[in-house]
PLY file of the C-alpha trace (Angstrom):
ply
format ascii 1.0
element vertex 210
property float x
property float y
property float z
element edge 209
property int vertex1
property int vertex2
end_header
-102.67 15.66 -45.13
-106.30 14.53 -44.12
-108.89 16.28 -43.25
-108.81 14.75 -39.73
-105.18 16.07 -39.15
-106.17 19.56 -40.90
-108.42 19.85 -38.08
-106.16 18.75 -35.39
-103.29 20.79 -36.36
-105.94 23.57 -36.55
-107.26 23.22 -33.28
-104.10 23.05 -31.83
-102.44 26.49 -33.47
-106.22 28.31 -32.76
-105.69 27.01 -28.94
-102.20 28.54 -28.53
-102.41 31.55 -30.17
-105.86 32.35 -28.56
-104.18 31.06 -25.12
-101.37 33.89 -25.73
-104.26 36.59 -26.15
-106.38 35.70 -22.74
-102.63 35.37 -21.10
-101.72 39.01 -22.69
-104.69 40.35 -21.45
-105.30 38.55 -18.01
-101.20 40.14 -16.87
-102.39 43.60 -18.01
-105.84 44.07 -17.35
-105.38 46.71 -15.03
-103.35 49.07 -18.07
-106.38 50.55 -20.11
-104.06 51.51 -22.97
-102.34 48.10 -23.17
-105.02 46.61 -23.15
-106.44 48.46 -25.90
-103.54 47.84 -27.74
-104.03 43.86 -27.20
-107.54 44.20 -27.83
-107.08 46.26 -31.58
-103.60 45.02 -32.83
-101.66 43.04 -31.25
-104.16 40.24 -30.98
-105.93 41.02 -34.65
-102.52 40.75 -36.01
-102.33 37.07 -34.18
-105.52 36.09 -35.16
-103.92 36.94 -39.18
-101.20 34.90 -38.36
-103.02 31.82 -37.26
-105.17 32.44 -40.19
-102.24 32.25 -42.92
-101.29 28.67 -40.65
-104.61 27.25 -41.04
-104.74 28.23 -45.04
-101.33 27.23 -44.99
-102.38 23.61 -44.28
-105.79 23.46 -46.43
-103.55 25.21 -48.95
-102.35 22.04 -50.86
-105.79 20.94 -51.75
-105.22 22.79 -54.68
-102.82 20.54 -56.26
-100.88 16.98 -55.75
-97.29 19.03 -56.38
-98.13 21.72 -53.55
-97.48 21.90 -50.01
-97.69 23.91 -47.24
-93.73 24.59 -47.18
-94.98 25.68 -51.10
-97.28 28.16 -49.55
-95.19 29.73 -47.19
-92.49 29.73 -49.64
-94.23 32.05 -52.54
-95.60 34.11 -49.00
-92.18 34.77 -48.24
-91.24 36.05 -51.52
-90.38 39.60 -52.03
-92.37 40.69 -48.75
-95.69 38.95 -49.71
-96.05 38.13 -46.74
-96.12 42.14 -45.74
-98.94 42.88 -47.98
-100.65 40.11 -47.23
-100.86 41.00 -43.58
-101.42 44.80 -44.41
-104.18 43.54 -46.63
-105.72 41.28 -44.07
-105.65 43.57 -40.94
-106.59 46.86 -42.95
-109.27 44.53 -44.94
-110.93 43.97 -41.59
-111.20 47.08 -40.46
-113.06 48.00 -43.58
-114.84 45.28 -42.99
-115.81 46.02 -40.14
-117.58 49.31 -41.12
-119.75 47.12 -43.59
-123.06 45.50 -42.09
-123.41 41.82 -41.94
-120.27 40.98 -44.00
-118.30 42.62 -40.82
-119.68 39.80 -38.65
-116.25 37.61 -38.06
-118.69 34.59 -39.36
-118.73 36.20 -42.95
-115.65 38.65 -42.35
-113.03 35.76 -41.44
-113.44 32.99 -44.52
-113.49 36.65 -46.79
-110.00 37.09 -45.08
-109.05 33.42 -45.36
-110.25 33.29 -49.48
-108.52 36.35 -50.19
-105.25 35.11 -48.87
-105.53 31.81 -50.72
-106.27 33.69 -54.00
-103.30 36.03 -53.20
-100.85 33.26 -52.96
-102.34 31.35 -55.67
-102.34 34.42 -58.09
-98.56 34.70 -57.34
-98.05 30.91 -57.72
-99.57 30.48 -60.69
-99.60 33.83 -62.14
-99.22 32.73 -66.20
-102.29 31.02 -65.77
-105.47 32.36 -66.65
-107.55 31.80 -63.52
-111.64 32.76 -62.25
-111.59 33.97 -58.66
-114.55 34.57 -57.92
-116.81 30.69 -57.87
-120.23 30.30 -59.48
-123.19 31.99 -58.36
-124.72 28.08 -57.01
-121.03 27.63 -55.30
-122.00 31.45 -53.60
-125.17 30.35 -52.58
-123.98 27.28 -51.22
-121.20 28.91 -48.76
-123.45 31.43 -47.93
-125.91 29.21 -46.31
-123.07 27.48 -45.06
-121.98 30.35 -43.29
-125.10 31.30 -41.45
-125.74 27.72 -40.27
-122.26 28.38 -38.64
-123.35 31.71 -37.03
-126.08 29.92 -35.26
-123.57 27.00 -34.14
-121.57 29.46 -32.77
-123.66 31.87 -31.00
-125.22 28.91 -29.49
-121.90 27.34 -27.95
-119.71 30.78 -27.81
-121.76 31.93 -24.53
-121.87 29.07 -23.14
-118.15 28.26 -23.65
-117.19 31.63 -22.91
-119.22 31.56 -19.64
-117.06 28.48 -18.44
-113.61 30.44 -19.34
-114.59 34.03 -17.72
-115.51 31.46 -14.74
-112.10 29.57 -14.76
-109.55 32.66 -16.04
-111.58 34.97 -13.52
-111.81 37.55 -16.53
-114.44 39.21 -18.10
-115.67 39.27 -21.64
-114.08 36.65 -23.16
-116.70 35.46 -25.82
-115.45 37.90 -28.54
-112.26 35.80 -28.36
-113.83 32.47 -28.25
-116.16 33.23 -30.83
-113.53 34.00 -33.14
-111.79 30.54 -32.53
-114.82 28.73 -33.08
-115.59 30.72 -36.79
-111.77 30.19 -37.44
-112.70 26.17 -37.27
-116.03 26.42 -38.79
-114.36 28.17 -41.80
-112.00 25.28 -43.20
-115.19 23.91 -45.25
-115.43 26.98 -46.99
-111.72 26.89 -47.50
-111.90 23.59 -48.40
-114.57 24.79 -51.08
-112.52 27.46 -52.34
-109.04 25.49 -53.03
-110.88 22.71 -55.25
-112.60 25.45 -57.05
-109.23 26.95 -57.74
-107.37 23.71 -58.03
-109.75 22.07 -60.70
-108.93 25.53 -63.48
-105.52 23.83 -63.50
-107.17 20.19 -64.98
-107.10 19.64 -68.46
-110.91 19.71 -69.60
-111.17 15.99 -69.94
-109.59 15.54 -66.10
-112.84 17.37 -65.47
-115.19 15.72 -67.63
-114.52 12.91 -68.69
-117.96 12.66 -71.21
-116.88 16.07 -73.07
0 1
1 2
2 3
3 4
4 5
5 6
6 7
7 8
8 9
9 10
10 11
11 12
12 13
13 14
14 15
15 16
16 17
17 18
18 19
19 20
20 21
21 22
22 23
23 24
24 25
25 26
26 27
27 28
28 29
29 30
30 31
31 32
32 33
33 34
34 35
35 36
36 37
37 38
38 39
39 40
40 41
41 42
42 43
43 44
44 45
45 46
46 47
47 48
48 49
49 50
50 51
51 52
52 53
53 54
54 55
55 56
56 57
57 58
58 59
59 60
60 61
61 62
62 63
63 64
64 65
65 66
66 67
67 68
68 69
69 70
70 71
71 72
72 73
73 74
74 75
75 76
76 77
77 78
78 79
79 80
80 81
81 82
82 83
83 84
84 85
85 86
86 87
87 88
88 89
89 90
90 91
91 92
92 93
93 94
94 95
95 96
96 97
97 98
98 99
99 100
100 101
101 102
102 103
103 104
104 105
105 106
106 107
107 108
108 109
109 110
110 111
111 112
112 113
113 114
114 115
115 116
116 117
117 118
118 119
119 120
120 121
121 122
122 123
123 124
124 125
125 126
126 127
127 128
128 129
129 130
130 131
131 132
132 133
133 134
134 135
135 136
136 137
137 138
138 139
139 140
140 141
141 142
142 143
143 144
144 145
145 146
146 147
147 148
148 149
149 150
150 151
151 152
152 153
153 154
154 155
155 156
156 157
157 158
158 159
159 160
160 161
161 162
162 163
163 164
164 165
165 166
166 167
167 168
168 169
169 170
170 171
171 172
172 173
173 174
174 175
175 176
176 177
177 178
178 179
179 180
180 181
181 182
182 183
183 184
184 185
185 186
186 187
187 188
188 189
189 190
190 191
191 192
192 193
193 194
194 195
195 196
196 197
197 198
198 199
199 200
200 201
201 202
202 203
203 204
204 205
205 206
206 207
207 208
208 209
């Protein structure tokens, strides 16, 4: 799948499954404890989900034999897909206690890494891999990353502005922000799949002068 579509497809899941959480929360906005519920669960736990169907689709960078059906396949496998979720939600609530890296800009491609190296672990678990990338690769995401905190506290309040106008609700940027990092993150996944993908090459696949 190209990039192109990636994004598309993307856009598309990030737009319904944020659409659910304004809906959620616009029907019960008068019902404190549902909403809290919404606000610290319900919609975290969607935001996982949509997370695992993004990685799902930037997933087969890895390799020309793997797909996303691949990825959801080895998920499914005795209840991956459990701990994956229980790692992810409990993950960002530790995350969350940490400064800077509990920002969703740095906290959400953490979440979105660890899931890919989860599935690829299981995948390819009698190979010897390196999960964590060179220090240069580090630096390069991490500037990355806070280029894409600027872009998005730049057209978050604006954007969420125009949907507290339109949905009549209040306070809507925390969930607009999030859909915007969720985007913004694929490079990094991107990043993170060839770095994995290219410790399956034979040496000479990945330099051809040695």
């Amino acid at each position: 799948m190209s990039l192109l579509w990636i994004i598309i497809f993307a856009g598309l899941t990030i737009i319904s499954s944020t659409g659910l959480c304004f809906y959620l929360l616009r029907k019960t906005r008068d019902i404190d404890s549902t909403v809290w519920v919404l606000e610290h669960i319900f919609c975290p736990i969607i935001r996982i989900l949509t997370l695992l169907i993004i990685v799902s689709l930037v997933y087969p960078i890895i390799s020309p034999d793997t797909t996303a059906a691949n990825f959801w396949r080895v998920l499914l496998q005795e209840q991956n897909i459990n701990q994956v979720i229980n790692i992810l939600f409990f993950g960002s609530l530790f995350l969350a206690f940490i400064p800077v890296v509990g920002h969703p800009a740095f906290a959400l491609p953490v979440q979105s890494c660890l899931s890919i190296a989860l599935v690829f672990n299981w995948q390819y678990s009698n190979n010897v891999i390196q999960f964590i990338p060179p220090t240069i690769n580090i630096i390069k995401i991490v500037l990355y990353l806070i280029a894409a905190y600027f872009i998005t506290t730049r057209s978050s309040i604006l954007l969420s502005r125009w949907v507290d106008k339109k949905l009549v609700i209040s306070g809507s940027i925390r969930l607009v922000s999030d859909s915007i990092y969720l985007i913004l993150q694929i490079p990094i996944m991107l990043m993170y799949c060839n770095f994995l993908g290219n410790q399956l090459l034979p040496p000479l696949a990945l330099n051809p002068f040695l």
